[in-house]
N, C-alpha and C positions, 0 to 999 in steps of 0.2 A: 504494500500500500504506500502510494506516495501522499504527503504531508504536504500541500502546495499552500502557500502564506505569502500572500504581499503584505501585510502590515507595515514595511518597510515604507512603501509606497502610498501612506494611506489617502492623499489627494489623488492619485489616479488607481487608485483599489480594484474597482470594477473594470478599467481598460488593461491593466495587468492581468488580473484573473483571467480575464477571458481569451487576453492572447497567451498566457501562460498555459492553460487546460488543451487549445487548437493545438498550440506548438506539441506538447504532451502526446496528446490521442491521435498526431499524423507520424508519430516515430511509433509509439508504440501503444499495450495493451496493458493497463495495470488500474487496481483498483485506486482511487481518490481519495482524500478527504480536504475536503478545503476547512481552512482556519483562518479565521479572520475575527478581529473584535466590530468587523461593519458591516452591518445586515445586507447594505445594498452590494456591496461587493460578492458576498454569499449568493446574492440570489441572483445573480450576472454565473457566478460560478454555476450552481445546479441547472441554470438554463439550457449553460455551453457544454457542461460534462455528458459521458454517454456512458450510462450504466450503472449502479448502484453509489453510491456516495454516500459516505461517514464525514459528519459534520460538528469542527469545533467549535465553539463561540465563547467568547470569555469578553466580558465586559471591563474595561479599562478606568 
Protein backbone atom coordinates (compact mmCIF):
# COMPACT_ATOMS: atom_id res chain seq x y z
CA UNK A 1 0.00 0.00 0.00
CA UNK A 2 1.39 3.35 -0.96
CA UNK A 3 0.98 6.33 1.62
CA UNK A 4 0.42 9.21 -0.93
CA UNK A 5 0.40 12.83 1.35
CA UNK A 6 0.82 16.33 -0.02
CA UNK A 7 0.51 18.12 3.15
CA UNK A 8 3.70 19.55 2.12
CA UNK A 9 1.94 21.35 -0.51
CA UNK A 10 -1.05 22.38 1.26
CA UNK A 11 -2.11 25.57 -1.20
CA UNK A 12 -2.10 23.34 -4.11
CA UNK A 13 -3.26 19.89 -2.14
CA UNK A 14 -5.89 18.84 -4.55
CA UNK A 15 -3.65 19.67 -7.82
CA UNK A 16 -0.85 17.43 -6.30
CA UNK A 17 -3.10 14.76 -5.23
CA UNK A 18 -4.53 14.38 -8.38
CA UNK A 19 -1.48 14.43 -10.46
CA UNK A 20 0.20 12.45 -7.92
CA UNK A 21 -2.42 9.22 -7.90
CA UNK A 22 -2.52 9.78 -12.44
CA UNK A 23 1.25 9.65 -12.28
CA UNK A 24 0.97 6.40 -9.67
CA UNK A 25 -1.91 4.37 -11.56
CA UNK A 26 -0.07 4.91 -15.32
CA UNK A 27 3.24 3.01 -13.94
CA UNK A 28 1.67 0.82 -11.88
CA UNK A 29 -0.91 -1.35 -9.78
CA UNK A 30 -0.93 -0.97 -5.91
CA UNK A 31 -3.32 -0.26 -3.31
CA UNK A 32 -3.74 3.67 -1.97
CA UNK A 33 -4.34 5.41 0.80
CA UNK A 34 -4.33 9.20 0.70
CA UNK A 35 -3.42 11.32 3.83
CA UNK A 36 -4.11 14.49 4.03
CA UNK A 37 -5.28 16.98 7.12
CA UNK A 38 -7.68 18.76 3.96
CA UNK A 39 -10.91 17.20 3.15
CA UNK A 40 -10.88 18.98 -0.21
CA UNK A 41 -7.60 17.43 -1.20
CA UNK A 42 -9.18 13.87 -0.14
CA UNK A 43 -11.94 14.10 -2.08
CA UNK A 44 -9.93 15.28 -5.46
CA UNK A 45 -8.00 12.11 -4.25
CA UNK A 46 -10.82 9.31 -4.06
CA UNK A 47 -12.24 10.92 -7.21
CA UNK A 48 -8.81 10.37 -9.38
CA UNK A 49 -7.88 6.94 -7.54
CA UNK A 50 -9.05 3.53 -9.00
CA UNK A 51 -9.86 0.81 -6.70
CA UNK A 52 -10.39 0.54 -3.15
CA UNK A 53 -8.72 3.25 -0.89
CA UNK A 54 -7.77 3.58 2.93
CA UNK A 55 -8.14 6.97 4.10
CA UNK A 56 -6.03 9.03 6.75
CA UNK A 57 -7.29 12.32 8.10
CA UNK A 58 -5.89 13.85 11.02
CA UNK A 59 -6.83 17.22 11.91
CA UNK A 60 -4.18 19.99 12.56
Amino acid sequence: MLDINCATMRERGPEMMEWVISTIQEEMEAAICLDSPDADTLEVGLRVARGPVMIKFYHC
